[in-house]
N, C-alpha and C positions, 0 to 999 in steps of 0.2 A: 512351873517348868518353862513357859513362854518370856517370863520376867529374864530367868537365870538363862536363857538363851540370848537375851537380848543385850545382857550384861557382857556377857561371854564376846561376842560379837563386838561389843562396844570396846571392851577392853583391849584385843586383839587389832581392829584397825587404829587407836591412839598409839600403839607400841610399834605398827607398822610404818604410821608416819613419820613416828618420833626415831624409827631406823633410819628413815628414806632419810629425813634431815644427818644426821651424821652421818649418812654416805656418801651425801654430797660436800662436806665440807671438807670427808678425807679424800676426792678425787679430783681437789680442785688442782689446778695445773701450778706447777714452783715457778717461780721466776727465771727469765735467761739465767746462764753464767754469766760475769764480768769476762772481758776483756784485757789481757793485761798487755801495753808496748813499755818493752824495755829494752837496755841497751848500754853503751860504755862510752864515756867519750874520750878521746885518743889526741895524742899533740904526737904528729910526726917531725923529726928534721934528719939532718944528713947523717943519725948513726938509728935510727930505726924510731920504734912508737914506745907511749908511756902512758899510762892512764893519767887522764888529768881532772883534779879534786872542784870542787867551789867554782864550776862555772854553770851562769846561769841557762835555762833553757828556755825557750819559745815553743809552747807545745800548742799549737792550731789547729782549727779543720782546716781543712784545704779547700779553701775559698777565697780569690785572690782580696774580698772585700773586709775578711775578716784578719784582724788586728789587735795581738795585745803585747803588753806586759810581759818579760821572762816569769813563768809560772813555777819552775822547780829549778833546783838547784842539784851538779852529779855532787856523790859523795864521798871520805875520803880515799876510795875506790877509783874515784872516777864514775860511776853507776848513778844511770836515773829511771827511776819505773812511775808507769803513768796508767791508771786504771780506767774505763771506761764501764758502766752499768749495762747488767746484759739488756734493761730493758730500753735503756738511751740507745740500741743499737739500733740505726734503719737498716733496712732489706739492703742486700747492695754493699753492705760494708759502711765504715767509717771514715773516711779520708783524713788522714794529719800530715804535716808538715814539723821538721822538727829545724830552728833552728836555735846556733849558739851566740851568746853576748859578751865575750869575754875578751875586754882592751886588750890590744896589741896581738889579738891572734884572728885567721881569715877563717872561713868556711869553702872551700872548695868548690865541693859538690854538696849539688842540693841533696837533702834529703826528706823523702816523703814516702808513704804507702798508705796502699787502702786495708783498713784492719776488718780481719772478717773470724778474724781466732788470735792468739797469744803470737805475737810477731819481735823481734828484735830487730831494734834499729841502731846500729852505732855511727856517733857522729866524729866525725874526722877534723880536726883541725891544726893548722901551720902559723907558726909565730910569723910575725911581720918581719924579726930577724932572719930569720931562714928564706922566705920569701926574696927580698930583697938583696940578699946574698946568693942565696942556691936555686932558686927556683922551685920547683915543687920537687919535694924529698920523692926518692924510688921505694918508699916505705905506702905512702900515699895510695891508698884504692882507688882507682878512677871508673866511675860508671858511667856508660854511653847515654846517651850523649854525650859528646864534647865538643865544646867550641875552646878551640886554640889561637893563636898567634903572635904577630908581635903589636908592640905600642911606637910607633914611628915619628918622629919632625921630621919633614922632605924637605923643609924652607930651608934650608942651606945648602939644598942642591944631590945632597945623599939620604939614604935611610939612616938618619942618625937614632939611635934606638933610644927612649923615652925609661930610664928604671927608675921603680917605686911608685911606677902611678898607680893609682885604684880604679881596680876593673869589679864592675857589681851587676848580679842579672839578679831582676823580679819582674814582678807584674807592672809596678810601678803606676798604677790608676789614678791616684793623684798629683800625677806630673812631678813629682818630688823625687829627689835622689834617696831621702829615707829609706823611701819604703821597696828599695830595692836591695835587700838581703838574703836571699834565698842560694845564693852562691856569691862568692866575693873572693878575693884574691889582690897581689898585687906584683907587678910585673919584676922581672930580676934585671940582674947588669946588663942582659942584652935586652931587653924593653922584652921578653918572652912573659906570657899569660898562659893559663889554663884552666876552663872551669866545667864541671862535668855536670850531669845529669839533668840537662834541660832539655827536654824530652817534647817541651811545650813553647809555644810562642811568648817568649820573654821579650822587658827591655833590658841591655845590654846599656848601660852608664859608663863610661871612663873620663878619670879626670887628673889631672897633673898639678902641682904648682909651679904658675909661672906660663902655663897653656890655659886656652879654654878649652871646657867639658864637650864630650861628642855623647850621643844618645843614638840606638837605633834597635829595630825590633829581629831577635835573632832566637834560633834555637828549630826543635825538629828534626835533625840529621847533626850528625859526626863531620865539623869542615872547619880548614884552616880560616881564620878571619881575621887580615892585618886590619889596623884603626890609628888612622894619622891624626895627630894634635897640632893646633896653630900655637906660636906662641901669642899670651896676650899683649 
């Protein structure tokens, strides 16, 4: 009887441990969800907007240190989605920047957010036709911040207005005009600019052919800001 009790007992705690183990492997915690930022990219001009196909995108943290390569491409929608791992998410969110690479067309307004769930971002962009003709289409979103104005030559005595130069605001860390793409634009027939959502202390590049380039650190508040060019 003392044997068959012992066996009893024996058998009973091997079957309890061997519960405990698969209890524990069915309460083990799942992984985050991903993240998903997506969006449409858009060509405004003077009869309204269009989704626009096959341009490439710049999808970053938002670090003014980090730098690459267009990583996706919208499609022939216009549409680009960009997944992030729930467990790549730090506390705090994710911060990205989205910008566009597509000749002969500007970015406006920056666009950026800090992703903390499934976010849509659409990007906005105006052909260098339209620009340098109309200025910014009334189609165009504009998100505050904004720095406006004009692009001026005084050397002949008046505001003679500067059109087609390129107006470009980034961080600009390497002293380089490169890497100043985070909004860009280019001024119309009255030398008028407009570039929105620098919310943050940027540099501000403009350059003309036929002037030299002016550099200066701008952004933080909503304000007119004229920029005279010398000629070279």
């Amino acid at each position: 009887m003392t044997r068959l009790r012992s066996a009893l007992c024996l058998a009973f705690l091997v079957a309890a441990c061997g519960e405990d183990r698969r209890s524990v492997v069915a309460t083990a915690p799942s992984p985050a969800n991903d993240v998903v930022l997506s969006g449409t990219v858009y060509e405004h001009g003077p009869f309204g907007r269009r989704p626009l196909a096959s341009v490439p995108l710049d999808i970053t943290e938002l670090n003014p240190w980090v730098r690459s390569e267009p990583q996706f491409v919208s499609d022939a929608e216009g549409r680009y989605r960009f997944e992030i791992a729930g467990w790549q998410m730090p506390r705090g969110g994710y911060g990205v920047r989205v910008r566009a690479a597509a000749p002969g067309y500007r970015q406006p307004c920056r666009v950026r957010a800090t992703l903390m769930a499934d976010t849509t971002l659409d990007v906005h962009l105006v052909s260098d036709t339209t620009l340098s003709e109309y200025g910014i289409p009334p189609s165009l979103p504009i998100a505050e911040p904004r720095l406006y104005g004009r692009v001026l030559d005084r050397t002949k005595g008046w505001d003679a207005p500067i059109a087609g130069a390129s107006v470009a605001a980034g961080f600009g860390y390497d002293g380089s005009d490169r890497s100043l793409d985070d909004a860009t634009t280019l001024t119309s027939a009255a030398g008028q600019y407009l570039i929105c959502g620098v919310d943050s202390m940027l540099t501000l590049a403009v350059s003309a052919q036929g002037y030299r380039g002016a550099r200066t650190e701008v952004g933080g508040q909503s304000s007119p800001y004229d920029i005279e060019l010398t000629p070279r």
